[in-house]
C-alpha positions, 0 to 999 in steps of 0.5 A: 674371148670377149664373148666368154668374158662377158658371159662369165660376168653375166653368170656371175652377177645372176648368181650373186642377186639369186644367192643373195636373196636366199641369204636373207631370207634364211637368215631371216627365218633362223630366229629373232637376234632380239632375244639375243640382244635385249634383256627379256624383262626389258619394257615393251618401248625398249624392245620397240625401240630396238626393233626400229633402230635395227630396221628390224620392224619392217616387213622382209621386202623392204628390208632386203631392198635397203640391204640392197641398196646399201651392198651397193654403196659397199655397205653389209650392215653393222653388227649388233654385237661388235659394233663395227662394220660386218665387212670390217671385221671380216677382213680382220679375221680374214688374214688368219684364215687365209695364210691357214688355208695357203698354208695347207694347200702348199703342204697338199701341192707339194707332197700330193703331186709327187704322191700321185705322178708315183702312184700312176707311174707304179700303178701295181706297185705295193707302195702305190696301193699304200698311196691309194689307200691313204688318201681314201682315208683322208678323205673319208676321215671327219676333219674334226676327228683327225685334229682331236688325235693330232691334239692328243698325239703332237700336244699333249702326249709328245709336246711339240707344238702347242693345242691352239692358238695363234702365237705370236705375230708381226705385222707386215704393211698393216697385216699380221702374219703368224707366217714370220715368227717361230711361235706363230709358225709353231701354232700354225702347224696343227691347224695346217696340217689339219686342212691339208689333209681333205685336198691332199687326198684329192690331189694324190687321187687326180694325179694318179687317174691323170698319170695313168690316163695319159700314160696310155695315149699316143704321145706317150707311147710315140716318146717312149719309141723315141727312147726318152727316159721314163722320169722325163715322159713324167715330169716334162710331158705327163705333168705338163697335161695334168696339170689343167684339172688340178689347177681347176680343182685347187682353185675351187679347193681354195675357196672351199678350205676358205669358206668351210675352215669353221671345223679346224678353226673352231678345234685349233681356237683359230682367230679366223673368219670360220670362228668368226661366223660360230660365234655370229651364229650363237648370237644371231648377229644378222650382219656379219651372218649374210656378209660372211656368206655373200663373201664366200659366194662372190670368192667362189665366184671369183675364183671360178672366173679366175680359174677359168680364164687360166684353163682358156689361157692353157687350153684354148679349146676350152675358150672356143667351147664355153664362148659357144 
């Protein structure tokens, strides 16, 4: 175990400096933030003056090594619009997006599971062909598109809860929560709804190859002998199998609804980090830019170790393998 441990950190650590350096040199070549932030008629000792102050008149390797150094010291930079620490005001907008995403991936768990174990176990059944098609459609619909008709649809035609927003909220040891108050809960249920749908499909699709996977195998086939109840193969043997890959997929889905809620939050006016970094981008605010990225790399990383120390704890074949 300790052999896999140190391996994932090594991994994790060479993608992080590897990623990194792409970051910044990208970030770097998508333009000049001075056209954004100094007035074009400005005197030429301004404009200089400003490069300085921002490190900017340096050349690119000496810029990324102070970067460096200062991400050790926990220090992403400033930025140049908000005046506040990019990292700061990251975790400012980062509550918003995160009760989003849990939100939508409770409604994708929860109704995705029952769909699919329905699915497998009635595999020619009309109502599975319907599951099946359904779930194709919500992950080859844009995201965009199906918040638009969800605006059109629940907002504006019928009335029932509101286009965008946040609502109001309460603050719960320093955080706010939309999660506590009915006009927060009542904003959140598009928007949710929304990023639901992409890992819900998924979800459906994984149970329903798992369930009819298993349902072939010999351990199925030995309790059926047994004369165990169908719903109980399902529920206390199927499930318990299928389980691993859709507690891999959902902690990789996790981190991908976190980092690439950009569409639904820019739809819904969602005050979360996805809208945090469109704004960034239109203002070439470097800062928050490269420390919104290296956020979501090192989640994605996180939650890839985390995922695969509880798939070692649910199966050690997989801690044996990787270790190797």
């Amino acid at each position: 175990m300790g052999a896999f441990l140190v391996r994932l950190l090594f991994q994790g650590i060479v993608t992080l400096l590897v990623v990194s350096i792409i970051i910044f040199v990208g970030v770097f070549a998508i333009g000049n933030p001075l056209y954004v932030l100094v007035d074009p008629s400005a005197p030429a000792e301004v404009v200089q003056e400003t490069l300085r102050q921002l490190g900017l008149d340096r050349p690119l390797h000496e810029q990324y090594v102070r970067f460096v150094l200062s991400a050790l010291r926990g220090d992403l930079g400033t930025s140049y619009v908000h005046a506040l620490p990019s990292l700061e005001l990251i975790a400012s907008r980062l509550p918003a997006t995160l009760e989003l995403v849990v939100a939508g991936l409770v409604i994708a768990f929860l109704v995705g599971v029952p769909l699919g174990l329905l699915a497998g176990y009635m595999a020619n059944n009309w109502l599975a062909r319907l599951i099946s098609s359904l779930s194709i459609l919500g992950i080859s619909l844009p995201t965009f598109w199906i918040a638009l008709i969800m605006i059109i649809v629940f907002s504006l035609e019928l009335g029932w809860v509101p286009t965008g927003g946040r609502g109001d909220v309460a603050t719960v040891l320093g955080i706010e929560t939309s999660l506590l108050t009915a006009s927060g809960l009542a904003h959140m249920a598009l928007p949710a709804l929304a990023l639901s749908l992409f890992p819900l499909a998924l979800i459906i699709r994984l149970t329903r190859a798992g369930v009819r996977e298993h349902n072939r195998m010999d351990y199925v086939k030995f309790a059926r002998a047994m004369g165990i109840s169908p719903q109980r193969i399902l529920v206390s043997y199927v499930l318990r199998n299928i389980l691993i890959p859709i507690v891999t997929m959902m902690g990789l889905i996790f981190g991908t609804l976190v980092a690439f809620a950009v569409v639904t939050e820019t739809v819904f006016a969602w005050p979360g980090i996805g809208k945090l970094i469109i704004d960034s981008i239109k203002v070439s605010d470097r800062p928050v830019i490269i420390a919104y990225l290296l956020f979501v790399v090192t989640m994605f990383l996180v939650i890839s170790f985390i995922v695969d120390l509880i798939t070692a704890a649910l199966d050690p074949r997989i801690r044996l393998v990787k270790a190797s």
